[in-house]
C-alpha positions as a Markdown table, in Angstrom:
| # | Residue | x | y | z |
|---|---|---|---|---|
| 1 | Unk | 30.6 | -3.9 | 16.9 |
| 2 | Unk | 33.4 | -1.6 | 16.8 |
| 3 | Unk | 33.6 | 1.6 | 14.9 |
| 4 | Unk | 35.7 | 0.0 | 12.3 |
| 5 | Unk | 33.5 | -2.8 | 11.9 |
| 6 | Unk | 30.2 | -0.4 | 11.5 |
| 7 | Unk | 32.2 | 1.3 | 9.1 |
| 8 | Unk | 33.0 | -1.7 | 6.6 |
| 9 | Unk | 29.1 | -2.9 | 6.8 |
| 10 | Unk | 28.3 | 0.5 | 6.5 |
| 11 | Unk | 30.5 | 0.8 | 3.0 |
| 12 | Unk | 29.2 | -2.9 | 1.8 |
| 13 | Unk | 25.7 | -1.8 | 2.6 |
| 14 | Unk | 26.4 | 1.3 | -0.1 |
| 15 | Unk | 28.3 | -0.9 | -2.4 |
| 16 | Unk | 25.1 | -3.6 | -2.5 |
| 17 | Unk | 22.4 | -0.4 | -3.3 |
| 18 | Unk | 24.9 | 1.1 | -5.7 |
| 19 | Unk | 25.1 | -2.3 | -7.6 |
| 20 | Unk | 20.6 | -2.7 | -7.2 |
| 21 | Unk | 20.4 | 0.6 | -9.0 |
| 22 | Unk | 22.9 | 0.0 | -11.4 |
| 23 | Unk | 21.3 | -3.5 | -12.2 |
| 24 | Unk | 17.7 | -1.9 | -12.3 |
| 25 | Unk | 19.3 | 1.3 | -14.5 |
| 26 | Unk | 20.5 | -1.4 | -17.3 |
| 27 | Unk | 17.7 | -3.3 | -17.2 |
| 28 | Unk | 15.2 | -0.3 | -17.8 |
| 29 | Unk | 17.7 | 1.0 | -21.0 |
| 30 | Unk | 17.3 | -2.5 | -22.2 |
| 31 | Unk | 13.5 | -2.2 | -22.2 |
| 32 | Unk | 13.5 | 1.4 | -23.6 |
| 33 | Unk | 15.8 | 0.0 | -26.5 |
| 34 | Unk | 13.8 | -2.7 | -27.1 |
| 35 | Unk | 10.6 | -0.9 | -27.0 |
| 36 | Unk | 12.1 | 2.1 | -29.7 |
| 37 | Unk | 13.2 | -1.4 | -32.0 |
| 38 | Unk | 9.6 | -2.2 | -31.5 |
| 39 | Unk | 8.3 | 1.2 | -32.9 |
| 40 | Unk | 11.0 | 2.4 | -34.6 |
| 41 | Unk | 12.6 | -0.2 | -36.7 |
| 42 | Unk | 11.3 | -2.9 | -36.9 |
| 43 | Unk | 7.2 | -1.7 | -38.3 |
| 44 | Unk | 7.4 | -0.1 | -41.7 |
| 45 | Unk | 7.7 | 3.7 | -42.8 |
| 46 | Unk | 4.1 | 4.2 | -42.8 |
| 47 | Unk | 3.3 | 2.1 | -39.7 |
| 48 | Unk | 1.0 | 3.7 | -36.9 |
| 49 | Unk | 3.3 | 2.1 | -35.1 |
| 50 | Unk | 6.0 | 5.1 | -35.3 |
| 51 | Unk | 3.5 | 7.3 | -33.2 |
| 52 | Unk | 3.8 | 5.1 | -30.1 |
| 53 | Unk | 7.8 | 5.4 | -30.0 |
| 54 | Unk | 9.8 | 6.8 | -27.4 |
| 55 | Unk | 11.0 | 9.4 | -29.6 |
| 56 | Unk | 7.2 | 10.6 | -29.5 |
| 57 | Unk | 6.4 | 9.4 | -26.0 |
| 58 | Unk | 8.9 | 11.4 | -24.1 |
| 59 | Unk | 8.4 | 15.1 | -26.0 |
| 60 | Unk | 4.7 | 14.3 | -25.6 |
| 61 | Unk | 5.3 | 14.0 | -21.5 |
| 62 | Unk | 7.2 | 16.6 | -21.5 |
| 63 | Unk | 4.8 | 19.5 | -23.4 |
| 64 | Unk | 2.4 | 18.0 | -21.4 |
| 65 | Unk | 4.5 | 18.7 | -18.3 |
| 66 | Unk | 5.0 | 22.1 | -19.9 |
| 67 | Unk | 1.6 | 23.1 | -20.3 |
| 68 | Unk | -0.2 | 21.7 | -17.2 |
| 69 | Unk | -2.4 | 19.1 | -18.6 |
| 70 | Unk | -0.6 | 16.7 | -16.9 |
| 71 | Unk | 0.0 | 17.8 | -13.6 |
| 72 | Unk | -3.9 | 18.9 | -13.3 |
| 73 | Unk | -5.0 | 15.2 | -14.4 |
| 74 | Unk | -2.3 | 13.3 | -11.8 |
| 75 | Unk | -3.4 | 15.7 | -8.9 |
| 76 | Unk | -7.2 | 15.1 | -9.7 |
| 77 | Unk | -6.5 | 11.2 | -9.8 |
| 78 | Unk | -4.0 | 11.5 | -6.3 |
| 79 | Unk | -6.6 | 12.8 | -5.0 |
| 80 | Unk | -9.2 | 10.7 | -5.8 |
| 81 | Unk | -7.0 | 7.9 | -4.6 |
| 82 | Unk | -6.5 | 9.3 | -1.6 |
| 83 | Unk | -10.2 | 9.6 | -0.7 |
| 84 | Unk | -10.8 | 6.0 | -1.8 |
| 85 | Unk | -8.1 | 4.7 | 0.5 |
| 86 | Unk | -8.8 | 6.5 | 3.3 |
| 87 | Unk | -12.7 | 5.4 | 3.0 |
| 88 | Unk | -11.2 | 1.9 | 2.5 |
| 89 | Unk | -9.0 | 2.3 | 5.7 |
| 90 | Unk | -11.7 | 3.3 | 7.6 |
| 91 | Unk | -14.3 | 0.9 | 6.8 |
| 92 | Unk | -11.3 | -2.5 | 6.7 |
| 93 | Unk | -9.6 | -1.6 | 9.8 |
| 94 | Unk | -12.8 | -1.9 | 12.3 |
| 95 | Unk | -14.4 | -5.0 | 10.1 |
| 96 | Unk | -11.1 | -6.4 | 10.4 |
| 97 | Unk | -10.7 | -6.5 | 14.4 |
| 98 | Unk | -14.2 | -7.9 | 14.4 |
| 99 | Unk | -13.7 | -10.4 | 12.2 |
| 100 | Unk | -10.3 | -11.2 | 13.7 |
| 101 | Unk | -11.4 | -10.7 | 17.5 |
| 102 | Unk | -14.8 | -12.3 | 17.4 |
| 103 | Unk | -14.7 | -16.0 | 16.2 |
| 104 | Unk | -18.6 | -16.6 | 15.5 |
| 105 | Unk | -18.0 | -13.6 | 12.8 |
| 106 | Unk | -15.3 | -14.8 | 11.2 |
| 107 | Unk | -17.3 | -18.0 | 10.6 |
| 108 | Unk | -20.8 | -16.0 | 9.7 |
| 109 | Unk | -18.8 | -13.9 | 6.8 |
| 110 | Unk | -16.0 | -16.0 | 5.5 |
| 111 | Unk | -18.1 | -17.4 | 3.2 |
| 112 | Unk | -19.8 | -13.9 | 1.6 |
| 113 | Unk | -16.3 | -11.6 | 2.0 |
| 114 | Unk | -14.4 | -14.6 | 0.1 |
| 115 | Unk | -17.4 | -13.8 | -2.9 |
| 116 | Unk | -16.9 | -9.9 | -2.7 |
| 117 | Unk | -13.7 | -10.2 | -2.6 |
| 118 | Unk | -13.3 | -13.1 | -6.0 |
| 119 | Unk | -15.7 | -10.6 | -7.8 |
| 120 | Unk | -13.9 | -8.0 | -10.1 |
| 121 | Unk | -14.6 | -4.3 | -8.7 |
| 122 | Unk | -14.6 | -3.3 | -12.4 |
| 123 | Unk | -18.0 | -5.2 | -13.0 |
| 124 | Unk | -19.5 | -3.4 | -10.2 |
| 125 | Unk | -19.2 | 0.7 | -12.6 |
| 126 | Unk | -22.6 | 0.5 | -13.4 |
| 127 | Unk | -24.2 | 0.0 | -10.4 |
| 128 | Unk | -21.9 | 2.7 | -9.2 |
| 129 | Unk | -22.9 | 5.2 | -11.8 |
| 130 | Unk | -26.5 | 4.4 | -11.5 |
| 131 | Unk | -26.1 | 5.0 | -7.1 |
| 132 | Unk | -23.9 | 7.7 | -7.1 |
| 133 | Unk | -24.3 | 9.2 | -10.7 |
| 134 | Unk | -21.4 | 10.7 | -13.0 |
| 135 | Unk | -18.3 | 11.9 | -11.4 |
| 136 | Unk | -15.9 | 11.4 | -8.9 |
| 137 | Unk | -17.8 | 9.5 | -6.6 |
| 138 | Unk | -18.6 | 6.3 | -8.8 |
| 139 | Unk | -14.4 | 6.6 | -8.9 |
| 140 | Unk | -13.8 | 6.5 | -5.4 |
| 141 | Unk | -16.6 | 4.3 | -4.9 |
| 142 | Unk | -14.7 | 1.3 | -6.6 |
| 143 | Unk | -11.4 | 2.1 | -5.5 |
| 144 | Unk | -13.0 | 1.1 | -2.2 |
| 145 | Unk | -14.3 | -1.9 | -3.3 |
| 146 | Unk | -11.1 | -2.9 | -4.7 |
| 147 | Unk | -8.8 | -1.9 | -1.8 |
| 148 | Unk | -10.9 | -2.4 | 1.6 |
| 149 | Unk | -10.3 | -6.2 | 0.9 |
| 150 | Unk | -6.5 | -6.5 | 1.8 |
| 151 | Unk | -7.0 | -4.0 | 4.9 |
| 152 | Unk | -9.7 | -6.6 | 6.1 |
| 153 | Unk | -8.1 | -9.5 | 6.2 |
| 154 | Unk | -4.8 | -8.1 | 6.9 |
| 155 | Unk | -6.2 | -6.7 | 10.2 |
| 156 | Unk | -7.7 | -9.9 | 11.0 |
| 157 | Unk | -4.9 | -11.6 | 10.9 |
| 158 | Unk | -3.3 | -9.1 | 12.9 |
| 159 | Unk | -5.7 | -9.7 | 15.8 |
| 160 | Unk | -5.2 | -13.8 | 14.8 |
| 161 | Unk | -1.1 | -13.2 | 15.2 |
| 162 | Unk | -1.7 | -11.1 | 18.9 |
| 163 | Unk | 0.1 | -13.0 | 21.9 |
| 164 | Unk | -2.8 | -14.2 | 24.2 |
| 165 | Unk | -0.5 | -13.4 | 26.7 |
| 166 | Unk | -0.5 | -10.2 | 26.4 |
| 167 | Unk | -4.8 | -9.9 | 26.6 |
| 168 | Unk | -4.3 | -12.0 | 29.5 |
| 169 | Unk | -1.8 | -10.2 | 31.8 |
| 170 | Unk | -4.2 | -6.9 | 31.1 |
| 171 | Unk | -6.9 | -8.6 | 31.9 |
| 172 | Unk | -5.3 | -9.6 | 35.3 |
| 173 | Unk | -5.0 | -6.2 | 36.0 |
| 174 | Unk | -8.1 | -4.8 | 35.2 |
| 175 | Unk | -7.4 | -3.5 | 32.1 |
| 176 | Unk | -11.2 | -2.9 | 30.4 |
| 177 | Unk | -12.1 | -3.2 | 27.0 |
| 178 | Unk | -11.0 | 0.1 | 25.3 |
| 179 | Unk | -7.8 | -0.1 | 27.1 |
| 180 | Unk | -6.9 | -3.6 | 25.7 |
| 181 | Unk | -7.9 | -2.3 | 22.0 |
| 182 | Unk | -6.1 | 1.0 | 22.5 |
| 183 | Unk | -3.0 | -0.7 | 24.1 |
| 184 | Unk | -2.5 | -4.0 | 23.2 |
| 185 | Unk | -5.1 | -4.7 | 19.9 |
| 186 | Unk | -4.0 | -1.5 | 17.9 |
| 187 | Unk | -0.2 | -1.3 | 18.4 |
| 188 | Unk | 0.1 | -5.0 | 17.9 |
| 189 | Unk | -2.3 | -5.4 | 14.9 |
| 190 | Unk | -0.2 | -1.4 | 13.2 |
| 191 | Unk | 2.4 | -4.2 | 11.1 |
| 192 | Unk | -0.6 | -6.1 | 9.5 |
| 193 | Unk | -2.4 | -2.8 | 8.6 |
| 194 | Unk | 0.5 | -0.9 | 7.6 |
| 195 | Unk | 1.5 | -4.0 | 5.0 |
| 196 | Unk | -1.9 | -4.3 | 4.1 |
| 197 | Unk | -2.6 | -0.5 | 3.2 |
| 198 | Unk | 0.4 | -1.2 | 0.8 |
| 199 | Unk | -0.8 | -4.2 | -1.0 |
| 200 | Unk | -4.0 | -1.8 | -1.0 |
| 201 | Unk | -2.7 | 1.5 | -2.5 |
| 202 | Unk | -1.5 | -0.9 | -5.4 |
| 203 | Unk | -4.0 | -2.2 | -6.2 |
| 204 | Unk | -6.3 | 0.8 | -5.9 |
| 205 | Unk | -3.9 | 2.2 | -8.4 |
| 206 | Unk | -4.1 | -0.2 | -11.3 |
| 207 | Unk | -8.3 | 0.1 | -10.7 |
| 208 | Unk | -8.1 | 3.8 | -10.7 |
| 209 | Unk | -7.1 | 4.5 | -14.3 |
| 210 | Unk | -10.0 | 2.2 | -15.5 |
| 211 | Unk | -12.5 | 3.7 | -13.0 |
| 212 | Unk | -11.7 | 7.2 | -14.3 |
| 213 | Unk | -12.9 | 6.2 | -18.0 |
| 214 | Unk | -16.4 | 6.3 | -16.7 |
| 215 | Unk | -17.3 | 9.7 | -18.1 |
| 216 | Unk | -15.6 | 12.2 | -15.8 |
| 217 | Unk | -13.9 | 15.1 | -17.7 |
| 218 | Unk | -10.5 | 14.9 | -15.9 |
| 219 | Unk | -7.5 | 12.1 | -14.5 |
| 220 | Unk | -5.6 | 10.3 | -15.9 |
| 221 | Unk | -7.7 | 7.9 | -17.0 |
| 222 | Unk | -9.8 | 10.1 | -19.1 |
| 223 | Unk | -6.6 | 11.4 | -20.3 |
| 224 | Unk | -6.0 | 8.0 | -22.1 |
| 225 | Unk | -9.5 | 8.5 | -23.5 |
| 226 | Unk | -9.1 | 11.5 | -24.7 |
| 227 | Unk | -5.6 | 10.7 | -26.6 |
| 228 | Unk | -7.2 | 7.8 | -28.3 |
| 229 | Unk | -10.3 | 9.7 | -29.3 |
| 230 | Unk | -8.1 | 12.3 | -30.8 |
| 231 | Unk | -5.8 | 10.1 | -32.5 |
| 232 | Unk | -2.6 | 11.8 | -30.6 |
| 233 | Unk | -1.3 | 8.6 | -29.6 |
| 234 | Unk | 1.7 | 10.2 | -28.6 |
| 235 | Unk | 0.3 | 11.7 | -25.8 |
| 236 | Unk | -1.6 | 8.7 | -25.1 |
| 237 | Unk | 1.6 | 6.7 | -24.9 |
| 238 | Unk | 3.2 | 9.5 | -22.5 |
| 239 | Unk | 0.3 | 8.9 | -20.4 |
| 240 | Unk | 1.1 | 5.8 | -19.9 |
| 241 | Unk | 4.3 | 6.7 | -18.9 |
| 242 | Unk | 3.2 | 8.8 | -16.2 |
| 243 | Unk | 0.7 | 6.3 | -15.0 |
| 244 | Unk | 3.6 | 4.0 | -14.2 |
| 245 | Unk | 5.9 | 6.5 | -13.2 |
| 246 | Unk | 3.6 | 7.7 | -10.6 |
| 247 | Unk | 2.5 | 4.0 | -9.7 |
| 248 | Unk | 6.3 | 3.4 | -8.8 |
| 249 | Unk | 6.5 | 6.2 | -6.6 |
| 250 | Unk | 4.1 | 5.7 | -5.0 |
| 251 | Unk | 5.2 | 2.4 | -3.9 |
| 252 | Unk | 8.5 | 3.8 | -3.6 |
| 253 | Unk | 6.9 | 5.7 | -1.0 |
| 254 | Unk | 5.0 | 2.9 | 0.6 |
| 255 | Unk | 8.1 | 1.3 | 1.0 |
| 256 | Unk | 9.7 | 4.2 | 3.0 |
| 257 | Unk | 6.7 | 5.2 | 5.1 |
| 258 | Unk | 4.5 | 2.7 | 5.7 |
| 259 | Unk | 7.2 | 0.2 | 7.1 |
| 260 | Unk | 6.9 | -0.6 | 10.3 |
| 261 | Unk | 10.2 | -0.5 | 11.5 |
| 262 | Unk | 13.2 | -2.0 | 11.0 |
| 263 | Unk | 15.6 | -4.4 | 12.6 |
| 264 | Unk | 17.5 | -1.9 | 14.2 |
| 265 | Unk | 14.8 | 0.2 | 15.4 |
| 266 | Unk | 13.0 | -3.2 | 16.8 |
| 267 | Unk | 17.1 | -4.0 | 18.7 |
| 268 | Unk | 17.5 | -0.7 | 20.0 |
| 269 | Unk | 13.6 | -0.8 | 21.0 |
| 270 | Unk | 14.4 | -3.8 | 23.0 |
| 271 | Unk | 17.7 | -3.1 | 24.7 |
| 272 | Unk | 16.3 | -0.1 | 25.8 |
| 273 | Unk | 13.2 | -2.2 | 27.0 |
| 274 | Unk | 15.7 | -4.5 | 29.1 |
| 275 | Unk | 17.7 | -1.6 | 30.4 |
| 276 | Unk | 14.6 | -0.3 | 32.4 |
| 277 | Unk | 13.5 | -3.2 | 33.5 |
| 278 | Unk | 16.3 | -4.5 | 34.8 |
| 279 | Unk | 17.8 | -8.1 | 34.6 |
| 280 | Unk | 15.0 | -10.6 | 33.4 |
| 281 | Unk | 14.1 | -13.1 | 35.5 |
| 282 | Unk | 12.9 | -16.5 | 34.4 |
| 283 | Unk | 9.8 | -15.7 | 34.3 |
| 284 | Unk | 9.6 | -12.4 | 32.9 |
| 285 | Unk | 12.2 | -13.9 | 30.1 |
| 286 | Unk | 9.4 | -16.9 | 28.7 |
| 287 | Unk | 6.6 | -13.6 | 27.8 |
| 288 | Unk | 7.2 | -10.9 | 25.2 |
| 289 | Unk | 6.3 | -7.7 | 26.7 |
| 290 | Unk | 3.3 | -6.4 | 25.7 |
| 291 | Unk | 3.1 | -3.2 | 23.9 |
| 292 | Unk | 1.0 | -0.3 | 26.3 |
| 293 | Unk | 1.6 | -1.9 | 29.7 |
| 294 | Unk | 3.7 | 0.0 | 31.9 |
| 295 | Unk | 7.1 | -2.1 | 33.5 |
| 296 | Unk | 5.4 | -3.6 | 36.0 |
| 297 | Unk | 2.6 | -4.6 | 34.6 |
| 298 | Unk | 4.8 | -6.7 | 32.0 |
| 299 | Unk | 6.5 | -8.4 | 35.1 |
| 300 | Unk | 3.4 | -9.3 | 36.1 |
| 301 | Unk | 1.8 | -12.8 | 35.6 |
| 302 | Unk | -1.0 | -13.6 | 33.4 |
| 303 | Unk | -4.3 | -15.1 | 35.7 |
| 304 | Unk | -7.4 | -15.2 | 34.2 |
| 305 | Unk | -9.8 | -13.3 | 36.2 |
């Protein structure tokens, strides 16, 4: 493509986004207007109603933004999301490649992980407040239980979706155990983690607020408690609104960093693959090359040792 040509898609690439936001921008004013009809005019003078507008929402989120309460509840819930999806990540990643990797354990635990996984992690807070008592630990404890699900059988599939080729060639070269897992299992199971810590972090997000209204004294989830205990439903109402403004973010930042590369990257990642290697032959052209071998071993055939 010339540079012309990269400049056009490049401008119709900028007209599309401009057009998404704009789209996305009208369609959250409608909702705002219809919520403020909602509150506002439709209910009657004395409705309760009138307390959970946007005219009281929005100088609620902002005092609270003023004064700190907000910012000290959203950074003790971050954080409490951050420990449950790293324990998650740790424990669905390695169950994962054994699951996916060894057949006679798929078949052993499909049955039990597809009965863990159907029950509701909510109906497992008392047994995590009896265990591991009042805190932040019963939190964490079930954003775990909610989120270790997706990494597991995303990974699994990930090892499922692995080109045998690729085990096979390394094999044929003496590759051992940890050197297959470390470069062939792992780099070719990252996509299927990556998408799977996303469908994670979302749903540990929308278990989170729940979680927190098991009597800890802080998050944003005991923020909504509080509100409603105190009657200040405007602040209630603005938590809510950071809840889902956070929630979007957050995905919003999923999007960007957990993606595992795009087209381009995977086209430039390839031409600069064929450049080294020289002109394929036809039997280097009927194998993907597999990720962690060095040129020559991905010209060399697969044998079964």
């Amino acid at each position: 493509m010339n540079g012309a040509g990269r400049v056009v898609s490049g401008a119709g690439r900028v007209v599309s986004l401009a057009r998404t936001v704009g789209l996305q921008v009208a369609v959250l004013a409608v909702a705002i207007l219809a919520w403020w009809v909602a509150t506002d005019v439709l209910p009657a003078p004395q409705s309760i109603a009138h307390a959970f507008s946007p005219e009281e929402a929005f100088p609620a989120l902002r005092e609270m933004i003023a004064d700190g309460t907000m910012g000290a509840n959203a950074t003790t819930s971050l954080a409490r999301l951050a420990v449950g999806l790293a324990l998650a990540l740790g424990i669905g990643v390695p169950v994962g490649l054994l699951v996916g990797g060894l057949p006679l354990v798929e078949r052993a635990t499909g049955g039990l992980f597809q009965l863990l996984r159907m029950t509701s992690p909510l109906s497992w807070a008392p047994i995590a407040v009896i265990v591991f008592g009042v805190g932040s630990r019963p939190v964490e404890a079930l954003i775990v239980a909610a989120a270790v699900w997706p990494l597991i059988l995303s990974t699994a599939a990930g090892v499922h979706a692995l080109d045998r080729d690729w085990l096979l060639t390394a094999r044929s070269l003496g590759a051992r155990r940890s050197e297959l897992v470390r470069t062939i299992v792992l780099p070719g199971v990252r996509p299927h983690v990556l998408t799977g810590l996303r469908l994670a972090l979302g749903i540990a997000w929308i278990v989170l607020v729940p979680a927190e209204m098991l009597g800890v004294q802080s998050g944003l989830g005991y923020e909504v408690l509080n509100a409603r205990d105190q009657l200040a439903y405007d602040e209630l109402m603005a938590t809510v609104l950071a809840i889902g403004i956070l929630g979007y973010l957050l995905d919003l930042g999923a999007q960007v960093l957990l993606r595992p590369g795009g087209p381009r990257r995977g086209r430039r990642l390839a031409l600069s693959a064929r450049r080294a290697s020289g002109p394929p032959t036809s039997h280097t052209a009927a194998r993907p090359a597999a990720p962690g071998l060095a040129p020559h071993a991905r010209r060399a055939p697969a044998r079964v040792p």
